[in-house]
C-alpha positions in Angstrom: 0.0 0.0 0.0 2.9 2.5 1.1 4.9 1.6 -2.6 1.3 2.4 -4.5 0.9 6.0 -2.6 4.5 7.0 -3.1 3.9 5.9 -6.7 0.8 7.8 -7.1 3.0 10.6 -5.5 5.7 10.8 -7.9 3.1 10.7 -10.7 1.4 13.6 -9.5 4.2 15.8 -8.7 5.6 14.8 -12.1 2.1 16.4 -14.0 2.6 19.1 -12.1 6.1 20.1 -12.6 5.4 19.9 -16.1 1.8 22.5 -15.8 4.3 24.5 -14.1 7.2 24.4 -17.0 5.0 25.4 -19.3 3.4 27.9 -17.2 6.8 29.8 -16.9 7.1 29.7 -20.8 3.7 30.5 -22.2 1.0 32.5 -20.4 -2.2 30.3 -21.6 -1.0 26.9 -21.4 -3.0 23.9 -20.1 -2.6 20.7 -18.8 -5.9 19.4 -19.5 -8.4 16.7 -18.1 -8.8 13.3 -18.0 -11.9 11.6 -19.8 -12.0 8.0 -17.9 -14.5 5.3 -18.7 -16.3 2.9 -17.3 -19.1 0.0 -18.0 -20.4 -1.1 -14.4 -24.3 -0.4 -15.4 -24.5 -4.3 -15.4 -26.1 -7.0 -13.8 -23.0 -8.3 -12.3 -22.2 -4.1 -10.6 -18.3 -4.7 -12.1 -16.4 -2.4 -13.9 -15.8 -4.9 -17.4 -14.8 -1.8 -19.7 -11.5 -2.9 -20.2 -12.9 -6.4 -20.9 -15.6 -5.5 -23.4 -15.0 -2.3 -24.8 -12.5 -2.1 -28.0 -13.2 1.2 -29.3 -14.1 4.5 -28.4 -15.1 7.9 -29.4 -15.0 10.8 -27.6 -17.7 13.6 -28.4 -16.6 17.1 -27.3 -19.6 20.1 -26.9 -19.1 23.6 -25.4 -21.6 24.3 -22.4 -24.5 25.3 -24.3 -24.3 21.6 -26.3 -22.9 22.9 -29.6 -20.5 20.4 -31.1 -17.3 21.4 -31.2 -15.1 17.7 -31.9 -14.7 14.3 -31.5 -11.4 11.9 -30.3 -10.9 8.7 -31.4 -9.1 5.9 -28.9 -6.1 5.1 -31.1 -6.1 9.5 -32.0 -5.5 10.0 -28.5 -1.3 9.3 -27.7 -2.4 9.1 -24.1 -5.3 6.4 -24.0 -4.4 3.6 -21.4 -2.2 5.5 -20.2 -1.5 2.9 -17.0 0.1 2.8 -13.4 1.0 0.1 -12.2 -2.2 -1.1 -11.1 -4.2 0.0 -13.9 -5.8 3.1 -12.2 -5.5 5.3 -16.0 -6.1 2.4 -18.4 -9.5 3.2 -19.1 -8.9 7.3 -19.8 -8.4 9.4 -22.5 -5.5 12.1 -21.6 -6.9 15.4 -23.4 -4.5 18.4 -23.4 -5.4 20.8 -26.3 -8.5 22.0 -24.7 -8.5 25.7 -23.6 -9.7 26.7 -20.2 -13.8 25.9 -20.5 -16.8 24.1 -19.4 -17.4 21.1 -21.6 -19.9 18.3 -22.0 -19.2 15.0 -23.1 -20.6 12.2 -24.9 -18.8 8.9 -25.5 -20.1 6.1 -28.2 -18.2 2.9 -27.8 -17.7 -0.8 -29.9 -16.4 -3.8 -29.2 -13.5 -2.3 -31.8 -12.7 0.9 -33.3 -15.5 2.2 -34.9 -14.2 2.6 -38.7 -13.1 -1.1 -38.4 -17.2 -2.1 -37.1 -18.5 -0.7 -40.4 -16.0 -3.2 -42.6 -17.9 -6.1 -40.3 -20.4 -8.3 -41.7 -24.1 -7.7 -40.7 -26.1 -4.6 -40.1 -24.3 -1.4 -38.8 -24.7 1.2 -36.1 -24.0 4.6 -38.0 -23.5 7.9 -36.7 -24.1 11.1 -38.3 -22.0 13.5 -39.3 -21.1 16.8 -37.1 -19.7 19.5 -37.9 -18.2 22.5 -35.6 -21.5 24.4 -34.0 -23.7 21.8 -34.8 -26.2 20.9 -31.5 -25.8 17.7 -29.5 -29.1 16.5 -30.8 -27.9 16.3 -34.2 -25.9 14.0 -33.0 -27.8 10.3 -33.8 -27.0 6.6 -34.2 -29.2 4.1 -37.0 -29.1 1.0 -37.6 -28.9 -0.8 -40.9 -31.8 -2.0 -42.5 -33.4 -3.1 -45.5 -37.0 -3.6 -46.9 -38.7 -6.5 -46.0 -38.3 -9.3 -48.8 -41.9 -10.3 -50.4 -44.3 -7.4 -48.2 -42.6 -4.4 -49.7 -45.6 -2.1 -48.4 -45.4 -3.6 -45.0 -43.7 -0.3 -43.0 -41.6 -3.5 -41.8 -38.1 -3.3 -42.6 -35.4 -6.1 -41.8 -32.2 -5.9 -40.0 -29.5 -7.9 -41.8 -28.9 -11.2 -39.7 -26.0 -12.6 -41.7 -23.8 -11.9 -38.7 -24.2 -11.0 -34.7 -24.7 -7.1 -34.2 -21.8 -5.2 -33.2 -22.1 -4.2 -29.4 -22.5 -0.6 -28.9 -22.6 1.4 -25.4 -23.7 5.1 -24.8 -22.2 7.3 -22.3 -22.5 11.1 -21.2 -21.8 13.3 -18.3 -24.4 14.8 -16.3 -26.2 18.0 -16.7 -23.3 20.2 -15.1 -20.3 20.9 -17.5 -17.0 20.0 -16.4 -14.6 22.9 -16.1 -10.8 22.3 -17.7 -8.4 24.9 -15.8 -5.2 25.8 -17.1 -2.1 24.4 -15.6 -3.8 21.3 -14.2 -5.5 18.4 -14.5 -9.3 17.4 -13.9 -10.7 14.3 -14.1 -14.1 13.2 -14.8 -16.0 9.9 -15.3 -18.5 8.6 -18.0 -20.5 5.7 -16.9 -21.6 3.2 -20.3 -24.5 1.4 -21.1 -24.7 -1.3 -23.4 -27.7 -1.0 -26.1 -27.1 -4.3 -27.8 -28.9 -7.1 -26.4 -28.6 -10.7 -27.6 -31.7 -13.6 -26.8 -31.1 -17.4 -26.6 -34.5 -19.5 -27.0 -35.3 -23.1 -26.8 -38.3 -24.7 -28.2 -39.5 -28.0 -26.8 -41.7 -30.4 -28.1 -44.2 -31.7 -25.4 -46.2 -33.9 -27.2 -43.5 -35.7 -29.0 -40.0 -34.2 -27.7 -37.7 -36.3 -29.7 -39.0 -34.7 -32.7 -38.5 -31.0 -33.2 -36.0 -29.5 -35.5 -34.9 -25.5 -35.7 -35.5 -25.6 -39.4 -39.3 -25.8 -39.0 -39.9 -22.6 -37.3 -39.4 -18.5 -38.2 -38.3 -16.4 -34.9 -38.2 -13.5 -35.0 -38.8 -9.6 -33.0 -40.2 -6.7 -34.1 -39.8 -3.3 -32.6 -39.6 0.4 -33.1 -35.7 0.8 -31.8 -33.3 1.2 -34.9 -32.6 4.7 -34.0 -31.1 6.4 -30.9 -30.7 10.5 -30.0 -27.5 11.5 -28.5 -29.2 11.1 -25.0 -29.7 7.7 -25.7 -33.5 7.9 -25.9 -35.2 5.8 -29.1 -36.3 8.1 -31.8 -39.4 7.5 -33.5 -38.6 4.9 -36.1 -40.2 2.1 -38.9 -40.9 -1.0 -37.4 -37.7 -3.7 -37.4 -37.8 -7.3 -37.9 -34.6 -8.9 -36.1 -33.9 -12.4 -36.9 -31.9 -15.4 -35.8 -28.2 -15.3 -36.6 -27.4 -18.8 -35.6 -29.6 -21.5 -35.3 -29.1 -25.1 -34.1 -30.6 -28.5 -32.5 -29.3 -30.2 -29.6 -30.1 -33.7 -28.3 -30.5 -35.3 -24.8 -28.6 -38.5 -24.1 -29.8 -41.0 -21.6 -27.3 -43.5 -19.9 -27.2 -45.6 -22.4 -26.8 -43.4 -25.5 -30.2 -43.5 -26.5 -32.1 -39.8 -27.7 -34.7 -38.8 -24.9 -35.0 -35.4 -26.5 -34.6 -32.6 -28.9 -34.2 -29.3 -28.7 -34.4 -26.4 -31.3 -32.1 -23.3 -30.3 -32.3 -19.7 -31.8 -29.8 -17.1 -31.4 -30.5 -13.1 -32.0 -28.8 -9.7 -31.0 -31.1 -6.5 -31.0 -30.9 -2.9 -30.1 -31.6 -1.1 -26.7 -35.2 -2.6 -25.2 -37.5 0.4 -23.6 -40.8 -0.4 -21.2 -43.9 0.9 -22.6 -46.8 1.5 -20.8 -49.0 0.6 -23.5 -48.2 -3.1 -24.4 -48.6 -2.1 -28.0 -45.9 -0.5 -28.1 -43.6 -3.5 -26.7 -41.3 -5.3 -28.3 -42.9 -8.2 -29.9 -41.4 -12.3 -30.2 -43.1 -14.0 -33.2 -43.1 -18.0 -33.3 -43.9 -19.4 -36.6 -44.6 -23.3 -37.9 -43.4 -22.9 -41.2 -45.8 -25.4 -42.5 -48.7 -24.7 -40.6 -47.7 -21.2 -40.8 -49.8 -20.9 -37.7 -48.3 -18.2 -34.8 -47.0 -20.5 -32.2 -46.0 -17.3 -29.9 -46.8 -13.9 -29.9 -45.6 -12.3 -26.8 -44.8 -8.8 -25.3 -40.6 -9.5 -25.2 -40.3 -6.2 -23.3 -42.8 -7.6 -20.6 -41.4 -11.1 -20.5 -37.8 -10.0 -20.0 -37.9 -7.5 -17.6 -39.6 -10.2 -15.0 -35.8 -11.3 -14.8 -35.5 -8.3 -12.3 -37.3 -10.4 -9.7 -34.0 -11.9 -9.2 -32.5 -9.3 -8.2 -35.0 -7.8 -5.7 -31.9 -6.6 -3.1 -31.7 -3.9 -6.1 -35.4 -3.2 -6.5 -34.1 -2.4 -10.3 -36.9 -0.6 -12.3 -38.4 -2.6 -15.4 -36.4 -0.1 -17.6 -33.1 -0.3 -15.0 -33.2 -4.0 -15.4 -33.1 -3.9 -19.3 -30.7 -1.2 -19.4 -28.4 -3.5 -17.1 -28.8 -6.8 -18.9 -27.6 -8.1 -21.9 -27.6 -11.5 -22.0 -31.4 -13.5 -21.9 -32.1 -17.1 -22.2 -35.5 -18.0 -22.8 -37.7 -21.5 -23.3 -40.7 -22.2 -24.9 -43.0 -25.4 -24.4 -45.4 -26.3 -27.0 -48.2 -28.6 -27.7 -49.4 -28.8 -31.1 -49.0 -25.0 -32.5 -49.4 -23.1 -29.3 -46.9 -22.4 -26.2 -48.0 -24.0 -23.2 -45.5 -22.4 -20.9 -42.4 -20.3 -20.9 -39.3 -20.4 -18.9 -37.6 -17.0 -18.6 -33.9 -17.6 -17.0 -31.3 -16.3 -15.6 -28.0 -18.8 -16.3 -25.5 -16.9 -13.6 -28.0 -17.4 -10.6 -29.5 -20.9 -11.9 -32.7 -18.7 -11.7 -36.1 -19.3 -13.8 -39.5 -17.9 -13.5 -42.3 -20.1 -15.5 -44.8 -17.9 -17.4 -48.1 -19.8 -18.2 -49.8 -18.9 -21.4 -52.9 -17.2 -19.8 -54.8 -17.0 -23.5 -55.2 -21.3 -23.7 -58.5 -22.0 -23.4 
């Protein structure tokens, strides 16, 4: 502990001999401030920005919210700048700021965000600012395309060929964070994730060795393809999301012999918001291809957010809850061409809550 504060020591008296150089030589010099990160809005309440974050960009406004620019991770000489023990790895190091108040807004990938738009599948795009322009112009979409065979649907689709590249949102608060000449303030942005990714099973209870992936559509539809620079959704066409991966597993008894199937769908989304009004949820279709009969049609936004049960210590909110998850698993038992009951779990705590269909008759 002793080595650690005589290291942090040094370090500080270092930045400040050097504000103080440069104050002797020219009269408006700056040091600057420190723009650190971090992505602890989770379920599991740990800092993973280091873990999960590959790419960031740094949006710089003057106090009023008028765009003035933008730093890239790899633009910044500084960025992961580390002590020892990692206190700076997770911080830009900005120094060509005058003296100010500044807001800050922070988009962030899994990699650098030029690199994301060379990735297969759809895309989160930003628009373009310019010097002046306000935050609000600022606005991410997501890639779509018209909806193959119902071209007057409103219903576009959101290329599936490939996961979703994550994306997180980050801003300081409604004060503006002052940068003082010859010194150094630090301030913190706290991330969110938007991308969401959902695992579901389908059983077969009246014969469950015989189910197959390849008989069934899956897909959500939702409002969400857009996002203002506050993170809020912007009104937008409906999206279709569908499965990128699909797959069957089997159950093995003791002796090698199949006691069941399972048919496993994987798909990544944008950011989930609670509505009121259940028509305006998120929706999870379940098709029989063949029958072409609606196996499921549920609220998503209503089924998901009962996850937050497990966590009642936290008395998380409905929108809290899927702001800090990411990850859902889901299961789906059918008879016939309906969904008897649903399990909605949560794989970390071995936690599942059973959802009855209430509309069976």
């Amino acid at each position: 502990m002793k080595v650690r504060q005589l290291f942090l020591a040094l370090v500080s008296l270092t930045l400040l001999s050097g504000c103080e150089m440069m104050k002797e030589d020219v009269d408006d010099t700056y040091c600057g401030i420190f723009v650190c990160f971090k992505y602890d809005y989770n379920l599991q309440r740990a800092d993973m920005f280091k873990d999960h974050v590959g790419g960031v960009t740094l949006y710089v406004f003057d106090s009023d919210g008028n765009y003035i620019r933008s730093y890239e991770r790899n633009d910044v000489p500084n960025m992961g700048m580390m002590l020892y023990d990692g206190t700076y790895a997770s911080c830009m190091q900005i120094d060509d700021l005058p003296k100010g108040d500044y807001r800050f807004l922070a988009l962030a990938n899994q990699r650098p965000y030029a690199e994301t738009l060379q990735t297969p599948g759809a895309k989160y795009r930003r628009s373009e600012l310019t010097p002046g322009d306000p935050s609000e112009k600022l606005t991410v979409t997501l890639d779509r395309l018209p909806l193959l065979g119902i071209p007057s649907s409103g219903i576009s689709s959101v290329d599936h060929t490939a996961p979703m590249d994550t994306i997180w949102h980050g801003m300081t608060g409604s004060e503006a964070i002052h940068v003082e000449p010859y010194g150094y303030n630090t301030t913190t942005i706290s991330m969110v994730r938007d991308t969401k990714m959902l695992t579901i099973g389908l059983h077969n209870l009246d014969d469950p060795k015989n189910i197959s992936a390849d008989e069934f559509d899956v897909y959500i539809l939702d409002n969400n393809g857009t996002l203002a620079y506050n993170n809020d959704l912007l009104p937008d066409d409906e999206l279709l999301y569908a499965p990128f991966h699909t797959w069957d597993t089997k159950s093995l008894d003791g002796y090698g012999t199949m006691t069941d199937k399972t048919a496993h769908f994987c798909l990544t989304f944008n950011r989930l918001v609670w509505h009121d009004k259940a028509e305006e949820n998120a929706v999870l279709v379940i098709k029989n291809r063949s029958t072409e009969k609606e196996v499921a049609v549920i609220n998503l936004t209503d089924f998901l957010s009962q996850g937050r049960n497990a966590y009642d210590q936290y008395a998380y909110s409905r929108q809290e809850y899927l702001d800090r998850s990411y990850d859902y698993y889901m299961d789906f038992f059918i008879k016939g061409d309906t969904w008897q009951y649903a399990d909605v779990r949560i794989n970390v705590l071995s936690w599942a809550k059973r959802i009855q269909n209430v509309n069976l008759k």
